[in-house]
The first five atom37 places (N, CA, C, CB, O) and aatype in JSON, in Angstrom:
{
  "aatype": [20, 20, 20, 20, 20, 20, 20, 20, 20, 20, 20, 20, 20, 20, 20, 20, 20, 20, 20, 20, 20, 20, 20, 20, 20, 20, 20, 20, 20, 20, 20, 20, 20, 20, 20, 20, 20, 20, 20, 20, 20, 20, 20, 20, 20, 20, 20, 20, 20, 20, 20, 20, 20, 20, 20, 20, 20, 20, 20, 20, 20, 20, 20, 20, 20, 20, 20, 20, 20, 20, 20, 20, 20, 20, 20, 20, 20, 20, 20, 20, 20, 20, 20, 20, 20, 20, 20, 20],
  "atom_mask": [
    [1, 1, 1, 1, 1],
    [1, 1, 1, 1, 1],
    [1, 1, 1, 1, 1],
    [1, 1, 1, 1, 1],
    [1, 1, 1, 1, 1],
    [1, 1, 1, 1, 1],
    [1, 1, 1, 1, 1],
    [1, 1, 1, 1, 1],
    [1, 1, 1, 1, 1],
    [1, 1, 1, 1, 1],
    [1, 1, 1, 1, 1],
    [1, 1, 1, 1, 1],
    [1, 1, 1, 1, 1],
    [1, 1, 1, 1, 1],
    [1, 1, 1, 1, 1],
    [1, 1, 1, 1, 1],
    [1, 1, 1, 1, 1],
    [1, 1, 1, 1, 1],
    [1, 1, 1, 1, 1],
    [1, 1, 1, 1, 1],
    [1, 1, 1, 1, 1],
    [1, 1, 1, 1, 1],
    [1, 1, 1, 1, 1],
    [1, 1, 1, 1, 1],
    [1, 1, 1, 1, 1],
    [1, 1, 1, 1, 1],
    [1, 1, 1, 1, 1],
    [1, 1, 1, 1, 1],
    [1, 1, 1, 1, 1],
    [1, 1, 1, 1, 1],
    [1, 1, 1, 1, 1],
    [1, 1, 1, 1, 1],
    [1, 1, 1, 1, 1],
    [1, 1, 1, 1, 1],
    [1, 1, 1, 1, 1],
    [1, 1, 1, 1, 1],
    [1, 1, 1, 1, 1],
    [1, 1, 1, 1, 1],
    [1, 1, 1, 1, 1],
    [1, 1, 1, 1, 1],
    [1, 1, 1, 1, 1],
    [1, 1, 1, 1, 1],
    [1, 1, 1, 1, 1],
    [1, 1, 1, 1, 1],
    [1, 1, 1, 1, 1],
    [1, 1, 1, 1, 1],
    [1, 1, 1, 1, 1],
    [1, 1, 1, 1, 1],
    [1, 1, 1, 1, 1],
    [1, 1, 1, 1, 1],
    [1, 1, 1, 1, 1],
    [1, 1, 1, 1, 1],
    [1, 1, 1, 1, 1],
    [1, 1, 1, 1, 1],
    [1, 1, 1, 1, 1],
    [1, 1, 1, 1, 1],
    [1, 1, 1, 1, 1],
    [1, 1, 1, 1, 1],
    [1, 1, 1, 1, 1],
    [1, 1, 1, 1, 1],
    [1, 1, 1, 1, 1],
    [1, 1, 1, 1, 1],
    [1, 1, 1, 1, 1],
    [1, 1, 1, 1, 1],
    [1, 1, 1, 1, 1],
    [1, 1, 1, 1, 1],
    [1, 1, 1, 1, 1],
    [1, 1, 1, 1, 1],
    [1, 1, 1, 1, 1],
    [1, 1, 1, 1, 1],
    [1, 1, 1, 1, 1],
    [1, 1, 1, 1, 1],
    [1, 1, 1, 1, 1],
    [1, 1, 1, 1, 1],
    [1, 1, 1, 1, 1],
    [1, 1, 1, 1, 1],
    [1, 1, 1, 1, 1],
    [1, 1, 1, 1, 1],
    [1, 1, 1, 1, 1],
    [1, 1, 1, 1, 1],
    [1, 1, 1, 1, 1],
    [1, 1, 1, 1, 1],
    [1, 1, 1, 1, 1],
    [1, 1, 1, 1, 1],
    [1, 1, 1, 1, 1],
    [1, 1, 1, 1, 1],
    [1, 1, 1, 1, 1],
    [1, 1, 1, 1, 1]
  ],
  "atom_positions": [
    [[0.85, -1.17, 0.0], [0.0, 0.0, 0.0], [0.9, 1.24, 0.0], [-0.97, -0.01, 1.23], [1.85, 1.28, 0.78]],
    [[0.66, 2.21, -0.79], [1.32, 3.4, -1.26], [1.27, 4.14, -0.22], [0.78, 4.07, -2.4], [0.12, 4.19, 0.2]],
    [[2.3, 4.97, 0.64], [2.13, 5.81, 1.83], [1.5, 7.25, 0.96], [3.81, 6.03, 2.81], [1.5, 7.54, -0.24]],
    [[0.99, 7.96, 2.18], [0.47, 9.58, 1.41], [1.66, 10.02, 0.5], [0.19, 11.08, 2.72], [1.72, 10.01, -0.73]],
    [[2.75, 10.46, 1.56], [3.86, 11.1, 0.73], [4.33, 10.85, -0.61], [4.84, 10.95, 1.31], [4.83, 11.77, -1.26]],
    [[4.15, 9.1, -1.32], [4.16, 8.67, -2.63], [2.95, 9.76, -3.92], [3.67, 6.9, -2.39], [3.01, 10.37, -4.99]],
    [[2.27, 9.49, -3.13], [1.0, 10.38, -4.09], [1.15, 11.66, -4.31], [-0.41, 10.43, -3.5], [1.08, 12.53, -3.44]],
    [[1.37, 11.84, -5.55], [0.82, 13.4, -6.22], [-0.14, 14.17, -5.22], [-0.18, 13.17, -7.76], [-1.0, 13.41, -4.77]],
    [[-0.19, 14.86, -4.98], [-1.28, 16.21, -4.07], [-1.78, 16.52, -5.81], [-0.09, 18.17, -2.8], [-1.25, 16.35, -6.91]],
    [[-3.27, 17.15, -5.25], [-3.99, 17.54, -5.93], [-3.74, 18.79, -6.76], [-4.83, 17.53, -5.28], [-4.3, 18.94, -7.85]],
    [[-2.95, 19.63, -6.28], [-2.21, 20.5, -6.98], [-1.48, 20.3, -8.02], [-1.57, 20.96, -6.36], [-1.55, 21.03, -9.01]],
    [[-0.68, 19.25, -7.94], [0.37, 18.69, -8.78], [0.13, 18.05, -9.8], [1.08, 17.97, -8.23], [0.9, 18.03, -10.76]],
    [[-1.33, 17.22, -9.74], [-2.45, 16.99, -10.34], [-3.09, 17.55, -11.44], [-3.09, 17.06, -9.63], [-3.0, 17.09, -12.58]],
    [[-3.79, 18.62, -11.11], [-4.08, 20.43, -11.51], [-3.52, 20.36, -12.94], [-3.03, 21.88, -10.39], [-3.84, 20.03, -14.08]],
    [[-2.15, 21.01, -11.98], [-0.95, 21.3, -12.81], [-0.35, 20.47, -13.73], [-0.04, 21.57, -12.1], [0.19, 20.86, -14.76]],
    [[-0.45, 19.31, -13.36], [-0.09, 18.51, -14.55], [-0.84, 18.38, -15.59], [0.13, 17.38, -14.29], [-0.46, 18.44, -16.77]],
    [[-1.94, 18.2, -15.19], [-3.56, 18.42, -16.73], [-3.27, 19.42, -17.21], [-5.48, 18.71, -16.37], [-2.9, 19.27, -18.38]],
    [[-3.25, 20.69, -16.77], [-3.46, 22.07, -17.27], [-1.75, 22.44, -18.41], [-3.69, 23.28, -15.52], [-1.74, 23.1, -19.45]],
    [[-0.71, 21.85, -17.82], [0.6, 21.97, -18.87], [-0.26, 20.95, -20.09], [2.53, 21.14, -18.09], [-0.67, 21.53, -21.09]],
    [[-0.39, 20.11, -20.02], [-0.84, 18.7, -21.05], [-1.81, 19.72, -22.09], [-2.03, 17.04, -20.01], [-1.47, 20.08, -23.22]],
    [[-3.11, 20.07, -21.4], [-3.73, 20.58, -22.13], [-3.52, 22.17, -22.98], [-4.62, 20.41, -21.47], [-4.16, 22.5, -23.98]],
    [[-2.59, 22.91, -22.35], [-1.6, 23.85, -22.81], [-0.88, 23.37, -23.84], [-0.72, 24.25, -21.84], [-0.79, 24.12, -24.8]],
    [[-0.38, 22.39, -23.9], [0.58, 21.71, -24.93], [-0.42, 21.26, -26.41], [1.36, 20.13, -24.06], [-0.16, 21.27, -27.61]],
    [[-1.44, 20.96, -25.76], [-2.54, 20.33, -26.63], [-2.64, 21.55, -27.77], [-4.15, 20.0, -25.7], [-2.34, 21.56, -28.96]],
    [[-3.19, 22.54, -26.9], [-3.61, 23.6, -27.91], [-2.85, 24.15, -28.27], [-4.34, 24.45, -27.69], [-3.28, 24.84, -29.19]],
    [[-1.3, 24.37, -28.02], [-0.25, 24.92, -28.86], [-0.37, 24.1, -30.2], [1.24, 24.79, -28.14], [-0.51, 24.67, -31.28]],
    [[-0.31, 22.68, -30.07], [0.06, 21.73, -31.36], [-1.05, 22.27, -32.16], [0.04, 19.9, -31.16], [-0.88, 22.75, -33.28]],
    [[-2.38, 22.16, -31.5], [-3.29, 22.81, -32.17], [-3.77, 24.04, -33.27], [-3.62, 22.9, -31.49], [-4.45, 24.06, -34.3]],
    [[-3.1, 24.93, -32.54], [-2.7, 26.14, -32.87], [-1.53, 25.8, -34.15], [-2.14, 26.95, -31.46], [-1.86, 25.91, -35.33]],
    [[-0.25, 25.41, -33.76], [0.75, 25.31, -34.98], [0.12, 24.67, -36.09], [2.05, 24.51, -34.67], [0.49, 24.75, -37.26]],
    [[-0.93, 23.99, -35.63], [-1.15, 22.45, -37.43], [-2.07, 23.69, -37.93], [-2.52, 20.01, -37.2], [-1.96, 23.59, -39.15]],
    [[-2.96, 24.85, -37.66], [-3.9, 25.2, -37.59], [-2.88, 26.62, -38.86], [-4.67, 25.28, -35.89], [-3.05, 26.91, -40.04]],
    [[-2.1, 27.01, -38.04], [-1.24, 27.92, -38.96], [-0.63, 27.58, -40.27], [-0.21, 28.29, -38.28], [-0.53, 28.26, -41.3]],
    [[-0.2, 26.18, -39.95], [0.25, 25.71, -40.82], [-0.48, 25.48, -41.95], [0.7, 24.9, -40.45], [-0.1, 26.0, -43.0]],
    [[-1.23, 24.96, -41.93], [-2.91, 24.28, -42.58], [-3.69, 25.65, -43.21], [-4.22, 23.48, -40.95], [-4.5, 25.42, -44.11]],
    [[-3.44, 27.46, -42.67], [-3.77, 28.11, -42.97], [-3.05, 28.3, -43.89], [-4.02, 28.69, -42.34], [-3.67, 28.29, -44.96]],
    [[-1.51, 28.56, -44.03], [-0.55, 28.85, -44.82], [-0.13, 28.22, -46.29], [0.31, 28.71, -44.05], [0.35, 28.77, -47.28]],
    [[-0.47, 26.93, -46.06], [-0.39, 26.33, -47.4], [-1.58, 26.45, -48.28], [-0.09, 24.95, -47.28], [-1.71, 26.12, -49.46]],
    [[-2.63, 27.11, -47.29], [-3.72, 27.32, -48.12], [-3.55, 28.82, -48.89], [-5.07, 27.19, -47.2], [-3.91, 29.03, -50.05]],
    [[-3.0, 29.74, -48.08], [-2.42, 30.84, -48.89], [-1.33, 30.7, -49.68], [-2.12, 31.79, -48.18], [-0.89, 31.54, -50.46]],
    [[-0.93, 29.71, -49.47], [0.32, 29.41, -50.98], [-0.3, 29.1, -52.18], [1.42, 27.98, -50.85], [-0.05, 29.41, -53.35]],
    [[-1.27, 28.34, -51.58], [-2.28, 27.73, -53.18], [-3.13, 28.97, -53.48], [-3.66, 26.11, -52.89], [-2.94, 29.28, -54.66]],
    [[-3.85, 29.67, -52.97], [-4.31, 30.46, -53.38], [-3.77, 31.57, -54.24], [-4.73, 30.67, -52.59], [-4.39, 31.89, -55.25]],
    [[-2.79, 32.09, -53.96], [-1.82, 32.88, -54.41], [-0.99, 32.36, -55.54], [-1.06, 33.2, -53.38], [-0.63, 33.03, -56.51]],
    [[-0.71, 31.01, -55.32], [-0.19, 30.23, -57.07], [-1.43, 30.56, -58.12], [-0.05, 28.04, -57.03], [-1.37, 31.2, -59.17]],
    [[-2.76, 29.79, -57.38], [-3.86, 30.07, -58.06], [-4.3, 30.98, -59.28], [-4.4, 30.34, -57.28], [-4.69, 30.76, -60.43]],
    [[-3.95, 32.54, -58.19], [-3.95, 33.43, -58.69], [-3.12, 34.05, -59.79], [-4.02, 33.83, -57.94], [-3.63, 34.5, -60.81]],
    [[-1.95, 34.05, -59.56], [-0.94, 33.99, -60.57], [-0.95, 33.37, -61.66], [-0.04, 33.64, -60.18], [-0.85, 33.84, -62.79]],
    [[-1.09, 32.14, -61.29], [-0.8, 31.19, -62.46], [-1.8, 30.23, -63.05], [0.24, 30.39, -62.1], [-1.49, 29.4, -63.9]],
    [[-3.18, 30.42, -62.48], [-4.36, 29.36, -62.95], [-4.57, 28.53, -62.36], [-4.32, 28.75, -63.97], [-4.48, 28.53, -61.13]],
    [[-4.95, 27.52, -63.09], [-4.95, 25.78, -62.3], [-3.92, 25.22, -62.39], [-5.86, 24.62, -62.84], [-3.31, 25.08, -63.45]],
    [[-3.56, 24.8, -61.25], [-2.32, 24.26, -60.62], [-2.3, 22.39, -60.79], [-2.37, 24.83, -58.82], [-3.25, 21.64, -60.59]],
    [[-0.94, 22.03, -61.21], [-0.68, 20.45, -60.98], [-1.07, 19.87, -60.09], [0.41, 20.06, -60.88], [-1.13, 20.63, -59.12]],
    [[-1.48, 18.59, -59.79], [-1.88, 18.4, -58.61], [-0.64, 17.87, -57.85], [-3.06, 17.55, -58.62], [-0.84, 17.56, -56.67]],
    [[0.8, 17.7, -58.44], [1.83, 17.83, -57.88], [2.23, 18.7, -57.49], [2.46, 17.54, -58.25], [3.12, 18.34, -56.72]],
    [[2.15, 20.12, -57.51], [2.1, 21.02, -57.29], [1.12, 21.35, -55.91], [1.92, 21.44, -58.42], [1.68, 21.94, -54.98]],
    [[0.03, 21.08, -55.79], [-0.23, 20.88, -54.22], [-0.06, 20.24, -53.77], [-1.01, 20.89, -53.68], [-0.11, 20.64, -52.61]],
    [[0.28, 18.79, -53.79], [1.28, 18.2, -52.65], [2.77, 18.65, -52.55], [1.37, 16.69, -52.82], [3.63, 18.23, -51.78]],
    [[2.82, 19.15, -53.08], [4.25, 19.66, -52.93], [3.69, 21.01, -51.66], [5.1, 20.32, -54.82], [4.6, 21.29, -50.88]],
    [[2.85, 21.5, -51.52], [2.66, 22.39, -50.84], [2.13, 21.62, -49.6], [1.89, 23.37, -51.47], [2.82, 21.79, -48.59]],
    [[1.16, 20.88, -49.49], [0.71, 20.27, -48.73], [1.8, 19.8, -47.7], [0.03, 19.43, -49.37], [1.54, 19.82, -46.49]],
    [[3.27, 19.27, -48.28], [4.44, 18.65, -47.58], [5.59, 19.67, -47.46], [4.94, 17.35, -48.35], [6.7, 19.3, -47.11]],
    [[5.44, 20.42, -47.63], [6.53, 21.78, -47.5], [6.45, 22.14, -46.22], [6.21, 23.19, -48.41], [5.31, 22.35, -45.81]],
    [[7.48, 22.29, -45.33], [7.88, 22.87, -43.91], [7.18, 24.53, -43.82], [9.82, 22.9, -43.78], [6.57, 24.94, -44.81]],
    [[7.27, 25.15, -42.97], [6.78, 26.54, -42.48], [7.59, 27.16, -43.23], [6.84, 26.98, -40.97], [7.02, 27.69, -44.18]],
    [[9.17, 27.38, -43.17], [10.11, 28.04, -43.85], [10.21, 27.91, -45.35], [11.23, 27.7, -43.31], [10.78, 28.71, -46.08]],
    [[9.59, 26.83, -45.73], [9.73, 26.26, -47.37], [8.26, 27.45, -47.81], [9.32, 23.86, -47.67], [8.51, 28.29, -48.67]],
    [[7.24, 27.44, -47.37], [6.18, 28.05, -47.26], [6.54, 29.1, -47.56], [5.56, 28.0, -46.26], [6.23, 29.56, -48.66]],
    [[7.17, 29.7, -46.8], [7.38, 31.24, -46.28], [7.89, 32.11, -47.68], [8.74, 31.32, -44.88], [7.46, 33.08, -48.29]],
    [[9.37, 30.96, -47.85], [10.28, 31.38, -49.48], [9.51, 30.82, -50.27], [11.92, 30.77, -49.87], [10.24, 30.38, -51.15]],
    [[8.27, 30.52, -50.54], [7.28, 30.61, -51.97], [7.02, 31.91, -52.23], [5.79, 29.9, -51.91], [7.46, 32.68, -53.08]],
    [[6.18, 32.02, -51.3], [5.25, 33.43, -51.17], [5.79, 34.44, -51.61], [4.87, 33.89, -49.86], [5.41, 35.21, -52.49]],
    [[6.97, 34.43, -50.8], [7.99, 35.28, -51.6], [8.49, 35.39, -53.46], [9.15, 34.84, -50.87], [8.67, 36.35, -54.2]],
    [[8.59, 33.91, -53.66], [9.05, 34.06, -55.02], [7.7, 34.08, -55.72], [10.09, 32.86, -55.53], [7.69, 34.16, -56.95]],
    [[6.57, 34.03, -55.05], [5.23, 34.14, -55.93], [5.14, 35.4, -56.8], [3.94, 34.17, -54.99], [4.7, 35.57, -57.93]],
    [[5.86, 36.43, -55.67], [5.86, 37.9, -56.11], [6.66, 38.41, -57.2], [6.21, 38.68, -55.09], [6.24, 39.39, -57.82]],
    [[7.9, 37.81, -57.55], [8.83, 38.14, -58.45], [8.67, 36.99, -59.06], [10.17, 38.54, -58.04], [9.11, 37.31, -60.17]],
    [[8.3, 35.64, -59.18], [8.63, 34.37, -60.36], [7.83, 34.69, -61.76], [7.99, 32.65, -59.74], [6.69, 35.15, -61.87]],
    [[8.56, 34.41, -62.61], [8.09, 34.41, -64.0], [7.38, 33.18, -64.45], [9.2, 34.61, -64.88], [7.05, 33.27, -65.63]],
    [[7.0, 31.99, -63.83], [7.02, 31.06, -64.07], [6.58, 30.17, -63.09], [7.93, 30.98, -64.49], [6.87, 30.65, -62.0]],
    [[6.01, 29.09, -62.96], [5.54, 28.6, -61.65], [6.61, 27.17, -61.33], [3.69, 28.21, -61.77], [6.47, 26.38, -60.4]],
    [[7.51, 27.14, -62.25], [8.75, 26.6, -61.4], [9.52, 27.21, -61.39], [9.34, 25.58, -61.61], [10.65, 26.75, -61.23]],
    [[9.32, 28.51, -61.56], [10.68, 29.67, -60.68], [10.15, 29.26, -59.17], [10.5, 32.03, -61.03], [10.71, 28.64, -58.27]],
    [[8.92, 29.81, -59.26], [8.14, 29.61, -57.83], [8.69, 28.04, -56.96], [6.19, 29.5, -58.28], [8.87, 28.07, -55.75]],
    [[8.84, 27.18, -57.49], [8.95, 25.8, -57.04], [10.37, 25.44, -56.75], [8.38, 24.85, -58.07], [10.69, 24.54, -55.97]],
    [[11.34, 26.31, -57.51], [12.69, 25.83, -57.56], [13.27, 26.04, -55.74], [13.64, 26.9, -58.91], [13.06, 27.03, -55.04]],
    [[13.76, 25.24, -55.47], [14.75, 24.85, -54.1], [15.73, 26.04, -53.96], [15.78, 23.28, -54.32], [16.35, 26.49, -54.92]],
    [[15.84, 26.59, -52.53], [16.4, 27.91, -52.79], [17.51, 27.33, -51.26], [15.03, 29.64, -52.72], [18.39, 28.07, -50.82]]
  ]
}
């Protein structure tokens, strides 16, 4: 049988749910940005350039935050929608 002193106090308890569920909604939050962002990449190819490959959105779909970021950018100056795509 477990003495008191072994057991978590109810505080500690608390506190441990409340970091967990803090953590929850950060991840939440990041997939949520993320998930926003590639949707403004497509939109913005869209725009530019028409209907898009459908390799061309998975390629967006699997692109990191930073890969994201340097599209958008070359959306603005690319001549071409594999200027836009080229590895920088």
């Amino acid at each position: 049988m477990p003495l008191r002193g072994d057991r978590p106090d109810n505080a500690e308890v608390m506190q441990t749910i409340a970091q967990m569920l803090e953590a929850q909604g950060m991840e939440r939050g990041l997939q949520k940005g993320r998930r926003e962002g590639m949707q403004e990449v497509v939109r913005r190819l869209l725009l530019r350039f028409g209907e898009l490959p459908a390799v061309v959105t998975q390629r967006v779909a699997a692109a990191e935050a930073d890969e994201l970021e340097g599209s958008v950018d070359r959306i603005i100056f690319a001549g071409s929608l594999d200027e836009v795509l080229r590895e920088s």
